[in-house]
Backbone of each chain as ProteinMPNN parsed JSONL, in Angstrom:
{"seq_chain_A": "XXXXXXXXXXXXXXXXXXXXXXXXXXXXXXXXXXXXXXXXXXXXXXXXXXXXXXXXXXXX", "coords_chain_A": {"N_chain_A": [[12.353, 16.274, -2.167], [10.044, 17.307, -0.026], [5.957, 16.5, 0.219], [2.779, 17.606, 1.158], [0.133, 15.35, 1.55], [-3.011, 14.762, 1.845], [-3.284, 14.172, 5.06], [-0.685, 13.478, 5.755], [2.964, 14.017, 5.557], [4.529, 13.389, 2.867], [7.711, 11.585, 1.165], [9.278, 13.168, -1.785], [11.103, 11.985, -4.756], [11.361, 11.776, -7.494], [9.538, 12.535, -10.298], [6.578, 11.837, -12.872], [5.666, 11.961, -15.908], [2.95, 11.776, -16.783], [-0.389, 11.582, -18.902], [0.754, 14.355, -19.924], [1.417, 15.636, -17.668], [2.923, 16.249, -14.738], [3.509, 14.333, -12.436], [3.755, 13.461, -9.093], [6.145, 10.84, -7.899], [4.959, 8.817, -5.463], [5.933, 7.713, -2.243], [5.815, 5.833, 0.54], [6.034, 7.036, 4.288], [8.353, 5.97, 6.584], [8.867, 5.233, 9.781], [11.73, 4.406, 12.278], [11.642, 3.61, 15.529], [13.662, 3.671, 18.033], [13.672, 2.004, 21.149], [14.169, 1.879, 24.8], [14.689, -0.049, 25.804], [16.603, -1.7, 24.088], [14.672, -2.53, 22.219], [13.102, -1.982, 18.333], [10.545, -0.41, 17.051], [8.58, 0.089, 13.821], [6.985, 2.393, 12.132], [4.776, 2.73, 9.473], [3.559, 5.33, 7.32], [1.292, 5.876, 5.503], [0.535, 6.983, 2.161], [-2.46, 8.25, 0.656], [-3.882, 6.554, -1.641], [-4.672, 7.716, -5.095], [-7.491, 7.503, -7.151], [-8.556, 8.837, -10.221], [-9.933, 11.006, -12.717], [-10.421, 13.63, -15.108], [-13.648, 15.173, -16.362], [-14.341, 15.749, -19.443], [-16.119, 17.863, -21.427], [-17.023, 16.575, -25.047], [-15.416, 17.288, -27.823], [-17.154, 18.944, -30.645]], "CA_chain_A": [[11.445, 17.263, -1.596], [8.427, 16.672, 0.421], [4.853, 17.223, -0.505], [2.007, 17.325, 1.903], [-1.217, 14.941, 0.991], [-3.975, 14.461, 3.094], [-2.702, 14.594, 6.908], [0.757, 12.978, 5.683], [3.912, 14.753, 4.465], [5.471, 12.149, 2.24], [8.808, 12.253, 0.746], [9.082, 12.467, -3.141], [12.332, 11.708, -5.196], [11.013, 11.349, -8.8], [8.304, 12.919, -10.814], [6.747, 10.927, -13.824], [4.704, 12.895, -16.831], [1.31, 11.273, -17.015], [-0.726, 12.425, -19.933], [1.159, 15.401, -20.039], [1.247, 16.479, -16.034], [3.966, 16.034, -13.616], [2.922, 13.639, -11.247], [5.127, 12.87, -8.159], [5.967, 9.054, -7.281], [4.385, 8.989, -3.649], [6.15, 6.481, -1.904], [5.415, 6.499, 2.323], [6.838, 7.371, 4.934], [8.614, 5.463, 7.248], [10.225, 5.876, 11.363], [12.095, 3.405, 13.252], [11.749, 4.057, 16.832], [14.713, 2.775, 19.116], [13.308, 1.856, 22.53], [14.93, 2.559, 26.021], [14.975, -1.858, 26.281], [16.643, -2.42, 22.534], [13.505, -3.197, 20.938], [12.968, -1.352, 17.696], [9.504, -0.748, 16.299], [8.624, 0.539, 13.006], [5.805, 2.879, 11.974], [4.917, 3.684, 8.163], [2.653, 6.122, 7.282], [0.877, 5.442, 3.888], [-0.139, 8.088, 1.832], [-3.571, 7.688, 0.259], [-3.932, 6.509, -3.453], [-5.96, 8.585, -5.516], [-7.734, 7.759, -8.252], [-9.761, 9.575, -10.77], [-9.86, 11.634, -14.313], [-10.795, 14.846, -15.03], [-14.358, 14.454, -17.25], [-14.162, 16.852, -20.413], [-17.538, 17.507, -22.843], [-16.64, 15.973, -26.117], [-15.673, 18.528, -28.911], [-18.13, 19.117, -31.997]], "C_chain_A": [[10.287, 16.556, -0.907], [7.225, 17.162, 0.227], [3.916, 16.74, 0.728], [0.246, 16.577, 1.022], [-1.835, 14.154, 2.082], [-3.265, 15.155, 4.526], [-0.955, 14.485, 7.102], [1.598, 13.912, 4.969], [4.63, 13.687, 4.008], [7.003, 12.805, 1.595], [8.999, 12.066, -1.185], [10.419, 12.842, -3.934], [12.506, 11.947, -6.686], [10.012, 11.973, -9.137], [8.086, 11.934, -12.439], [5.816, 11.97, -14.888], [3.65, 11.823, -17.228], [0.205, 12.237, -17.861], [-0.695, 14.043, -19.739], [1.436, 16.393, -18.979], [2.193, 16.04, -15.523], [3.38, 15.234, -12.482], [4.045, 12.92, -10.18], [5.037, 11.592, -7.949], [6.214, 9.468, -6.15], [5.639, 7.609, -3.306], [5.7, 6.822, -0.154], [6.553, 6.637, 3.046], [7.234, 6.521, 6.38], [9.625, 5.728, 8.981], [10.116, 4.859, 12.0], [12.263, 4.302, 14.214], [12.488, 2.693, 17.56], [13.949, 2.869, 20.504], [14.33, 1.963, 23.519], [15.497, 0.583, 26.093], [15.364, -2.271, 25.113], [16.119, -2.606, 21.806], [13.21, -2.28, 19.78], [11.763, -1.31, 16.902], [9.754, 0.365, 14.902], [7.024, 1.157, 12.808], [5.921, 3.587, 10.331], [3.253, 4.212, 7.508], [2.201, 5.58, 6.21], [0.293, 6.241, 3.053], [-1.349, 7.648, 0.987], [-3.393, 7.723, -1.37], [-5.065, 7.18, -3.978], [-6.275, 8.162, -6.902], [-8.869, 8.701, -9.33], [-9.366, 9.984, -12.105], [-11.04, 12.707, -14.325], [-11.972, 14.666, -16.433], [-14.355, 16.13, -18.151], [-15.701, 16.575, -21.276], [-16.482, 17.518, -23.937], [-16.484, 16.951, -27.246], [-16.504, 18.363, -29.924], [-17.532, 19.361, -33.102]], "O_chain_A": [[9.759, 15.486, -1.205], [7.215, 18.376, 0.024], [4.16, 15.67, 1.285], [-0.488, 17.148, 0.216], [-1.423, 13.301, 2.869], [-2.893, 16.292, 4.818], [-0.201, 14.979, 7.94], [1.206, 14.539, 3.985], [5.359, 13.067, 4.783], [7.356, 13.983, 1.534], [8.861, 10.983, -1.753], [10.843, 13.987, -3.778], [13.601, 12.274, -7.143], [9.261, 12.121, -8.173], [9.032, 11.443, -13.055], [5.246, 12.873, -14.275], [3.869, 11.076, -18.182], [-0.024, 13.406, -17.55], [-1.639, 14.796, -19.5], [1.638, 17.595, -19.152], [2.434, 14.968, -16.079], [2.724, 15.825, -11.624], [4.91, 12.084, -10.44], [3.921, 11.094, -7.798], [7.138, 10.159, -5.722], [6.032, 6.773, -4.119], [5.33, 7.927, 0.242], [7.717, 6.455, 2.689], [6.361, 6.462, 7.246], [10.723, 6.258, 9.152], [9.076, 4.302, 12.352], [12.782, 5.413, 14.103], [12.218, 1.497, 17.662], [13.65, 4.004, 20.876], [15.467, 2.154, 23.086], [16.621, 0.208, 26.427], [14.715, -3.232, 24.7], [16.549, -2.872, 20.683], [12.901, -1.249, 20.377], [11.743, -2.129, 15.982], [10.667, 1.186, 14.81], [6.032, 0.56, 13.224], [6.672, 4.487, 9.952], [2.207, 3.586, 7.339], [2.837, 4.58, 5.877], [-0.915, 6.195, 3.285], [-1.219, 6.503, 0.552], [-2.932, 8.604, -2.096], [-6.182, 7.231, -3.464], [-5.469, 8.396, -7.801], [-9.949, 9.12, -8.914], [-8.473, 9.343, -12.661], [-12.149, 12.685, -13.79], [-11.534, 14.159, -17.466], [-14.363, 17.259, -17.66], [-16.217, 15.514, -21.626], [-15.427, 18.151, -23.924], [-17.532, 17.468, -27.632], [-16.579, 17.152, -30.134], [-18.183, 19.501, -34.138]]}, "seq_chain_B": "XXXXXXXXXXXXXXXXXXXXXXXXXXXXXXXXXXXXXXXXXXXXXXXXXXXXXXXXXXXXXXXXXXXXXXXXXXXXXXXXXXXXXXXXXXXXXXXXXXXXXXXXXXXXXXXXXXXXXXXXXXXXXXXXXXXXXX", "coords_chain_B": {"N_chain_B": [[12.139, 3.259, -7.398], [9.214, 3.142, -6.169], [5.208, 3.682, -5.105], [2.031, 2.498, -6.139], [-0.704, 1.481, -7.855], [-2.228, -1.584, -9.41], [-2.783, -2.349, -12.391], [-4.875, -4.157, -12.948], [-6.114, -4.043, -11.048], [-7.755, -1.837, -11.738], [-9.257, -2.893, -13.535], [-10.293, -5.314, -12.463], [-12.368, -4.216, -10.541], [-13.869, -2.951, -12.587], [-14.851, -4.812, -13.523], [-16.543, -5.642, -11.575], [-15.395, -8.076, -10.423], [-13.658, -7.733, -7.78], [-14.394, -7.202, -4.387], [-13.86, -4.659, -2.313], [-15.221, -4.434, 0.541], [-16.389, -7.219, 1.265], [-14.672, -9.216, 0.659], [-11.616, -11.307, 1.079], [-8.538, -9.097, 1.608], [-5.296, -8.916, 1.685], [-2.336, -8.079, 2.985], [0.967, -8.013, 2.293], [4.986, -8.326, 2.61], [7.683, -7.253, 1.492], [11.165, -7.611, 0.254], [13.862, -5.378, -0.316], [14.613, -6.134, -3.368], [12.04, -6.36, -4.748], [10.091, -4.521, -6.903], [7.405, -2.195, -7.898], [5.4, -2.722, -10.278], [3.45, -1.991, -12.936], [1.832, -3.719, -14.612], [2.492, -6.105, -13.208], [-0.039, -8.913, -12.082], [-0.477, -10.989, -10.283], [-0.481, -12.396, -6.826], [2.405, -13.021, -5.524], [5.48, -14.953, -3.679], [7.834, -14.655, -4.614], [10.506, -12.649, -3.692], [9.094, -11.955, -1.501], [9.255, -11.217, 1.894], [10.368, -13.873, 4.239], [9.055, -16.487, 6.396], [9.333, -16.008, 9.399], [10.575, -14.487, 12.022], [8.243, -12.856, 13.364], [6.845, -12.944, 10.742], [4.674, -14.143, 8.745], [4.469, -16.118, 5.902], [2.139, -14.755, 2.54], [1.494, -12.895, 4.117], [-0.91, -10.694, 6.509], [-4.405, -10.117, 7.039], [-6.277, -7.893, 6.109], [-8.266, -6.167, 8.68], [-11.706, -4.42, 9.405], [-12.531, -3.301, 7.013], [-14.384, -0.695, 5.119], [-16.144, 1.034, 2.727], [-16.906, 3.902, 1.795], [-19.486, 5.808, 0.574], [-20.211, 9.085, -1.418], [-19.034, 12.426, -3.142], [-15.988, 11.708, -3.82], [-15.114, 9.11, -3.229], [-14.119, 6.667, -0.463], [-11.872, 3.865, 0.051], [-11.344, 2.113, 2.974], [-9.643, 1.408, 6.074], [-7.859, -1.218, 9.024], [-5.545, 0.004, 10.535], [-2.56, -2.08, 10.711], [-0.645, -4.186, 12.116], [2.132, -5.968, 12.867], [3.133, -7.774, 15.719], [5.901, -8.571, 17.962], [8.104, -8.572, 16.406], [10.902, -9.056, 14.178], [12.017, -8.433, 11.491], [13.236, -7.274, 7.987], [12.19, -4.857, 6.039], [11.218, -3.441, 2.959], [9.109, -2.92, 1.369], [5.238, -3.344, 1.105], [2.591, -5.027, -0.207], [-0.851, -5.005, -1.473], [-3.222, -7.317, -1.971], [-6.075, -9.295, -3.227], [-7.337, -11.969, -1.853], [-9.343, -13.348, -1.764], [-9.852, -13.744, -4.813], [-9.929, -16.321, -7.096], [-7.423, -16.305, -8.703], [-5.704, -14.431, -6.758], [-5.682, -11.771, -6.829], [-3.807, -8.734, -7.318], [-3.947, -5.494, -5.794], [-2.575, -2.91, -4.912], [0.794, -1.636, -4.938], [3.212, -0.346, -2.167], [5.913, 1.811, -1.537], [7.918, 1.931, 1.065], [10.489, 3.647, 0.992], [12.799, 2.502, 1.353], [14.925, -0.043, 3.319], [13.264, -0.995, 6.516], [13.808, -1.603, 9.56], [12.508, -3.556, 12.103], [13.084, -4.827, 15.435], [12.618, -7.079, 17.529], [10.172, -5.91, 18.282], [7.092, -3.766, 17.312], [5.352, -3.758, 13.986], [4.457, -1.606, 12.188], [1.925, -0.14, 10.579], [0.349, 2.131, 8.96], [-2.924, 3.396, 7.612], [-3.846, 6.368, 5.492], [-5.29, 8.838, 6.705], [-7.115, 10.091, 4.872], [-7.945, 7.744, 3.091], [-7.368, 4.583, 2.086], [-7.39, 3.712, -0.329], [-8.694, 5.862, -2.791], [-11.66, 7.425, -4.851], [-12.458, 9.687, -7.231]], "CA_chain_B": [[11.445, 2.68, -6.276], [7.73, 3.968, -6.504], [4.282, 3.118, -4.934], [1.105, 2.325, -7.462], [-1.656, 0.593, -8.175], [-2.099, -2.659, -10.159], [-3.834, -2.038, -13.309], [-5.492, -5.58, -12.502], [-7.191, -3.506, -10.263], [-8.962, -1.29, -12.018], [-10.339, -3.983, -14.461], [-11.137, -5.978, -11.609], [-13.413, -3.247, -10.269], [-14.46, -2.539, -14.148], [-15.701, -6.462, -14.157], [-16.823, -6.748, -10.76], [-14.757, -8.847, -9.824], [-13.0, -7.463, -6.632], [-15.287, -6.396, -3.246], [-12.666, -4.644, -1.017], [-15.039, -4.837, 1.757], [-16.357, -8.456, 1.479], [-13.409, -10.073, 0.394], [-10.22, -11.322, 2.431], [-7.859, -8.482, 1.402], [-4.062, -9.338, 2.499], [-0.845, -7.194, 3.244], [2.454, -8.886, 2.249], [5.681, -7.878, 3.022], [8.456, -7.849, 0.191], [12.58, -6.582, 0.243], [14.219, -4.375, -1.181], [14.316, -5.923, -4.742], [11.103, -6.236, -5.104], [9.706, -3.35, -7.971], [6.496, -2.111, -8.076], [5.418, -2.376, -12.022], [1.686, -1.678, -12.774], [1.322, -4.728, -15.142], [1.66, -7.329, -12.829], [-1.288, -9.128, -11.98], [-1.18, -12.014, -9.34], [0.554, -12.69, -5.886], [3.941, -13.661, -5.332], [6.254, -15.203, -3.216], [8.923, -14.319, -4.784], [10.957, -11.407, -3.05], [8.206, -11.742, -0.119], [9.892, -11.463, 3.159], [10.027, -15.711, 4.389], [8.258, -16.967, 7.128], [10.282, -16.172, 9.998], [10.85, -13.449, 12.726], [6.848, -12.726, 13.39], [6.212, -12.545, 10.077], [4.192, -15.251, 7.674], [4.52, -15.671, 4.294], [1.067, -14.565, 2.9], [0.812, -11.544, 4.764], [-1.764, -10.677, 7.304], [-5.178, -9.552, 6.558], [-6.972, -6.54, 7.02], [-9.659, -5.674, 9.135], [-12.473, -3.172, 8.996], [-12.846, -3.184, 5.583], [-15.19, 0.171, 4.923], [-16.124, 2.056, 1.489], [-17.57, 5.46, 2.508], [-19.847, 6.525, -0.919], [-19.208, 9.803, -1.357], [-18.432, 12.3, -4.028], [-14.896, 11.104, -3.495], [-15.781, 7.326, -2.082], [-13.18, 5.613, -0.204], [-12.03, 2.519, 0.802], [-10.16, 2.153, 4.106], [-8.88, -0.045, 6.96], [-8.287, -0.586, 10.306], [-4.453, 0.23, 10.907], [-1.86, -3.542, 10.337], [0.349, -4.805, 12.921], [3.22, -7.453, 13.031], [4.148, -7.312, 17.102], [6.895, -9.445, 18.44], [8.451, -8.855, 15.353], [12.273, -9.01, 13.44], [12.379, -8.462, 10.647], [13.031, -5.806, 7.431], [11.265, -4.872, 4.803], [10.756, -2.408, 2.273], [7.461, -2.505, 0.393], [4.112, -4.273, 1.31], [1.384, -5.25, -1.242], [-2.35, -5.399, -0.965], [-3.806, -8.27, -2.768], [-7.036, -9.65, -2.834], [-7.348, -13.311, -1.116], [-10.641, -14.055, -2.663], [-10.16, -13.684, -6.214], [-9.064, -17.604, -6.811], [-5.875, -16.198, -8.659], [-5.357, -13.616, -5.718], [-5.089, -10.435, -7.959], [-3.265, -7.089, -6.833], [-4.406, -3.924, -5.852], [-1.268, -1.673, -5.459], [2.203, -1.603, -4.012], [3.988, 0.268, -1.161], [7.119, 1.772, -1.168], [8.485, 2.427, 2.392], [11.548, 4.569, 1.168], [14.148, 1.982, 1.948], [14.174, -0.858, 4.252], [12.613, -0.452, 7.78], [14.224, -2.902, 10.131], [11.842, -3.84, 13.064], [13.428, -5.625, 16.377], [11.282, -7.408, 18.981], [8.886, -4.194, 18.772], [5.845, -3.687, 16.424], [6.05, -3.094, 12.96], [2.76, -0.705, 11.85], [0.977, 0.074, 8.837], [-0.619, 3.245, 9.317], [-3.077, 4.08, 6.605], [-3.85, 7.77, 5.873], [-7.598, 9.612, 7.485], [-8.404, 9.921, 3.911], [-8.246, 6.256, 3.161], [-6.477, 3.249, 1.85], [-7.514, 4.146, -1.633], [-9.938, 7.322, -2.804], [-12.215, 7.881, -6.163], [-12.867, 11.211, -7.002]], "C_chain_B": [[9.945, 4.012, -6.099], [6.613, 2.931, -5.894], [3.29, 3.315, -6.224], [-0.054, 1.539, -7.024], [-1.987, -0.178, -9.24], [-3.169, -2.075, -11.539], [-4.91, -3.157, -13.864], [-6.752, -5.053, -11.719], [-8.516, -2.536, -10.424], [-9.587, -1.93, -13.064], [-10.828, -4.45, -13.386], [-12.489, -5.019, -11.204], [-14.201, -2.703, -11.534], [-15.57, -3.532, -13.792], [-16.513, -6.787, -13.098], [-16.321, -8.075, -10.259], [-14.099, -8.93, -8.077], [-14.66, -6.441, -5.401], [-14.51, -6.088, -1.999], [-14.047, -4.009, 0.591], [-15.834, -6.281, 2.169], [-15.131, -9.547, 1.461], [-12.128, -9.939, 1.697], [-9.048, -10.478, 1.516], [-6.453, -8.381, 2.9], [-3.248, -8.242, 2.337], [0.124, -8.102, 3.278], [3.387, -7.773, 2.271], [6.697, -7.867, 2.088], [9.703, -6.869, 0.516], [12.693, -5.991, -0.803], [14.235, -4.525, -3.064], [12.976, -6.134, -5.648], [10.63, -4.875, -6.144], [8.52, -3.591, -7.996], [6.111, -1.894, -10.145], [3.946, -2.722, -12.584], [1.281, -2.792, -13.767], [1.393, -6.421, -14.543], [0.84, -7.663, -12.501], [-1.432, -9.896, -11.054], [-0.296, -11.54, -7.982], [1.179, -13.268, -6.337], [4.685, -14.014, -4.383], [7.483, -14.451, -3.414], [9.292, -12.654, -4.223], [9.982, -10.718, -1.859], [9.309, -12.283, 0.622], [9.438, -13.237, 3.67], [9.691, -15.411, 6.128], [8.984, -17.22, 8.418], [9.964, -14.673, 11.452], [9.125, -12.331, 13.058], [5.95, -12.588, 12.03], [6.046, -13.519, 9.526], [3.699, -15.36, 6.648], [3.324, -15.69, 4.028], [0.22, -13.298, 3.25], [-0.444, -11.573, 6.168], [-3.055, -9.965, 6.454], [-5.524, -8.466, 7.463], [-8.24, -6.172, 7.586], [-10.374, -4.368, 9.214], [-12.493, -2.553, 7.952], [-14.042, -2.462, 5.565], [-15.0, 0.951, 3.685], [-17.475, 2.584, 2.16], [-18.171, 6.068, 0.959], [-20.021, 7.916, -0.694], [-18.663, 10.225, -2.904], [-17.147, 11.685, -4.165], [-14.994, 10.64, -2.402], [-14.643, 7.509, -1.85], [-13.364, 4.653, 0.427], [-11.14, 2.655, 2.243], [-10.198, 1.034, 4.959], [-8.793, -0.03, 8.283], [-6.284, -0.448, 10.118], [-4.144, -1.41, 10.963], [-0.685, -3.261, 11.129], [1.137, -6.115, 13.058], [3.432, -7.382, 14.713], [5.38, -8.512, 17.15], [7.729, -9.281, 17.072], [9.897, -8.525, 14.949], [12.175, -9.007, 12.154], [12.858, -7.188, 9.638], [12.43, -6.192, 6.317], [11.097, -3.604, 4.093], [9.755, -2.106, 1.568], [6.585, -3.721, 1.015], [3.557, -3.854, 0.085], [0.153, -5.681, -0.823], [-2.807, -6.088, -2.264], [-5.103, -8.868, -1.947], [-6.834, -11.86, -3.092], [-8.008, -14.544, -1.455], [-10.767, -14.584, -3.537], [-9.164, -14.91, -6.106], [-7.74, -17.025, -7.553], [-5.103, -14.825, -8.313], [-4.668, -12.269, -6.606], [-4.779, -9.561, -6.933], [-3.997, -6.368, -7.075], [-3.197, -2.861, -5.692], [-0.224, -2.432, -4.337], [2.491, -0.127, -3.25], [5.323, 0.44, -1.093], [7.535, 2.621, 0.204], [9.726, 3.49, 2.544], [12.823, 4.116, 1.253], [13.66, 0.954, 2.897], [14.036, -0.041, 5.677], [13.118, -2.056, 8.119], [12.797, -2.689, 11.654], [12.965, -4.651, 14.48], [12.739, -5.753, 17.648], [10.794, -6.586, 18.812], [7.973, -4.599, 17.641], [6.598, -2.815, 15.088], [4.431, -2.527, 12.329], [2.291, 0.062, 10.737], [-0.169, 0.912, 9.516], [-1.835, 3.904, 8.236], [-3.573, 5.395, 6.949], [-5.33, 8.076, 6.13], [-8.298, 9.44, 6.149], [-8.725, 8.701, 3.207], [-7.201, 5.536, 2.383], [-6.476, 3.922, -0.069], [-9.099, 5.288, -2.301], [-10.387, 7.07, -4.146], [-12.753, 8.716, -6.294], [-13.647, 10.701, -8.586]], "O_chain_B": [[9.873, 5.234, -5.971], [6.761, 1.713, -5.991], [3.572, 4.064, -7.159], [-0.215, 1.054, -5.904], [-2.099, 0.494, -10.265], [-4.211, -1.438, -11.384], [-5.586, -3.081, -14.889], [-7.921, -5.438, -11.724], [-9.585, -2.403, -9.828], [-10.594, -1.375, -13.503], [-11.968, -4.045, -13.157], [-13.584, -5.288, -11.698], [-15.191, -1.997, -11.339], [-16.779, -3.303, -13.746], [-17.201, -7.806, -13.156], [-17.002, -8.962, -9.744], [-14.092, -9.931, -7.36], [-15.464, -5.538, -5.634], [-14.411, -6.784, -0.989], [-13.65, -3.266, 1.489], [-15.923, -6.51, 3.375], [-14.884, -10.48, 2.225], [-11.829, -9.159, 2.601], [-8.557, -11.171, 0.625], [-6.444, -8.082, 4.094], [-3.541, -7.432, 1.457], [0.195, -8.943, 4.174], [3.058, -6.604, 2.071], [6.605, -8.99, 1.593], [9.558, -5.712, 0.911], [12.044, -5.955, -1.848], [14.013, -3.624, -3.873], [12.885, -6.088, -6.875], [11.299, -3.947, -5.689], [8.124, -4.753, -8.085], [6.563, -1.075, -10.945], [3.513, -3.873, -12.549], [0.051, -2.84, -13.785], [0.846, -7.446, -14.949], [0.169, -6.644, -12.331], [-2.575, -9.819, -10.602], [0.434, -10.549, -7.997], [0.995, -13.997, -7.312], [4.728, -12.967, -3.736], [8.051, -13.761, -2.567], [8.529, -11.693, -4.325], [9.986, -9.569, -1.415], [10.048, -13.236, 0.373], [8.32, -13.705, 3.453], [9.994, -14.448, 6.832], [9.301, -18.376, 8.699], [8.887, -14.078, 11.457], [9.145, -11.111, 12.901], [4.765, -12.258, 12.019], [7.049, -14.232, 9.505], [2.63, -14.845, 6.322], [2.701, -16.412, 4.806], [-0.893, -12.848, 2.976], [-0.708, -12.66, 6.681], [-2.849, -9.358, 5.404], [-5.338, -8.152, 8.638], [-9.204, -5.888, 6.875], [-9.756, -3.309, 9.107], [-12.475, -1.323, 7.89], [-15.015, -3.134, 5.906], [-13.922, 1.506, 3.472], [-18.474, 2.113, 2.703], [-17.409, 6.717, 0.241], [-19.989, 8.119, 0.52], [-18.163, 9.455, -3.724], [-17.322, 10.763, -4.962], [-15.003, 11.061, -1.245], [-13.93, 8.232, -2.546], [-14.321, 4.325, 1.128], [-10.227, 3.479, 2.298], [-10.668, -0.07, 4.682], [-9.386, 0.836, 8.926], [-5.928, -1.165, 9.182], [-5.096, -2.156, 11.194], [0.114, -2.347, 10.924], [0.617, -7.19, 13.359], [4.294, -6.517, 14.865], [5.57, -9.248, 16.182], [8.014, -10.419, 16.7], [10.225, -7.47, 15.491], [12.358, -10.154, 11.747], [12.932, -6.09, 10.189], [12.197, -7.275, 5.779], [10.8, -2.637, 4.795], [9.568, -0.96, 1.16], [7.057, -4.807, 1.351], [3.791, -2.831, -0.558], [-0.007, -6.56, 0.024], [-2.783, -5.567, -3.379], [-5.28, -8.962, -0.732], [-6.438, -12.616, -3.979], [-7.777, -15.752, -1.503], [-11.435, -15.611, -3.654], [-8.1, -14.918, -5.488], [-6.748, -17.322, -6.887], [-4.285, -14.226, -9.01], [-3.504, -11.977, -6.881], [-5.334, -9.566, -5.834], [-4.683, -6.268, -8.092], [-3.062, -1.993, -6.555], [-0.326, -3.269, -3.44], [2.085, 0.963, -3.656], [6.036, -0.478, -0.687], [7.44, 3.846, 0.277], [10.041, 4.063, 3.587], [13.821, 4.837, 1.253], [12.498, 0.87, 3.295], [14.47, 1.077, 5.953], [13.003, -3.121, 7.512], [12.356, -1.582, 11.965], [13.916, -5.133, 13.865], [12.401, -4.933, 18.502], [11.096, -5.996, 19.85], [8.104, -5.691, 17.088], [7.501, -1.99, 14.951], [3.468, -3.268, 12.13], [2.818, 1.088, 10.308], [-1.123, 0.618, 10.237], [-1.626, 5.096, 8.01], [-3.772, 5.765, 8.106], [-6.311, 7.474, 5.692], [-9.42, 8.964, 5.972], [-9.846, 8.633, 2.703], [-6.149, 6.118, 2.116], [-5.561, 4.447, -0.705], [-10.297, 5.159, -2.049], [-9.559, 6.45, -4.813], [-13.731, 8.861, -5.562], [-14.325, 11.504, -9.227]]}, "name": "protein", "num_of_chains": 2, "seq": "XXXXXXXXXXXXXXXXXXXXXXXXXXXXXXXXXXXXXXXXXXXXXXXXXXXXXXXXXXXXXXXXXXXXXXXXXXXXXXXXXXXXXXXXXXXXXXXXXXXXXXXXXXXXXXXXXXXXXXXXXXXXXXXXXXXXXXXXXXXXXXXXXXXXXXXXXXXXXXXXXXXXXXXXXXXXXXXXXXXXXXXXXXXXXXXXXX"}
């Protein structure tokens, strides 16, 4: 399936459970472009890494 | 086959250690059996693409190294180019250059290899940046 993050739609294959959440493995996205003269470039998108944690008050 | 980030990396940034925009922060190139696995810690050769077809072992570095503070800072880049280039590759790695035993910051998985011929091979990062902290 693909998931849209940020500006990029990446493609995702796998999900992993991270303290207790579904989290997709991002990987990027990649397009070979064939040229009109043989030459073949490559363009890969990169989807942005995110980090962070959600801050909880401490129970009593 | 999964992208990540080194968990080298967020100690480094714990300790002060890593300054992704003073430091020489590299892009290497690595095949298909390469595995991204969040406890390694240094550069490698091994399963880096060799020194051949525009590309040099090593990697290239990146320019325009900018952190934007910011409830959710980021770091970002200027866009990474191989031209003249042959080769394939399936994952790059960003490692830092500086740190004398050149620690990781994350891996790249491309999806599969990406062959290049004579043309440019381009590392696009995304608007919202190379890496974000919310």
């Amino acid at each position: 399936m693909f998931i849209k993050i940020g500006d990029k739609v990446v493609e995702v294959n796998r999900f992993e459970t991270i303290n207790g959440k579904q989290v997709p493995v991002i990987q990027a996205t990649a397009r070979e472009i064939k040229n009109p003269d043989g030459t073949q470039d490559v363009i890969v998108d990169v989807p942005c890494f995110k980090m962070g944690g959600e801050v909880k008050p401490l129970q009593q | 086959m999964a992208s990540g980030i080194y968990s080298r990396f967020k100690a480094n940034l714990m300790n002060k250690v890593v300054d992704l925009e003073a430091d020489i922060i590299n892009v290497s190139l690595y095949n298909a059996t390469h595995a991204f696995t969040a406890t390694d810690t240094v550069y490698t050769t091994v399963n880096e693409l060799a020194t051949t077809g525009g590309y040099t072992q090593g990697g290239a570095a990146l320019a325009g190294k900018a952190v934007t503070e910011a409830a959710t800072t980021k770091w970002d880049a200027t866009d990474l180019a191989w031209t003249s280039a042959s080769f394939t590759a399936t994952h790059a790695v960003i490692w830092d250059d500086t740190v004398v035993t050149n620690d990781l910051i994350c891996s790249i998985d491309f999806g599969g290899n990406k062959t290049v011929s004579s043309g440019t091979f381009t590392i696009s990062w995304n608007a919202a940046g190379i890496i974000t902290l919310a």
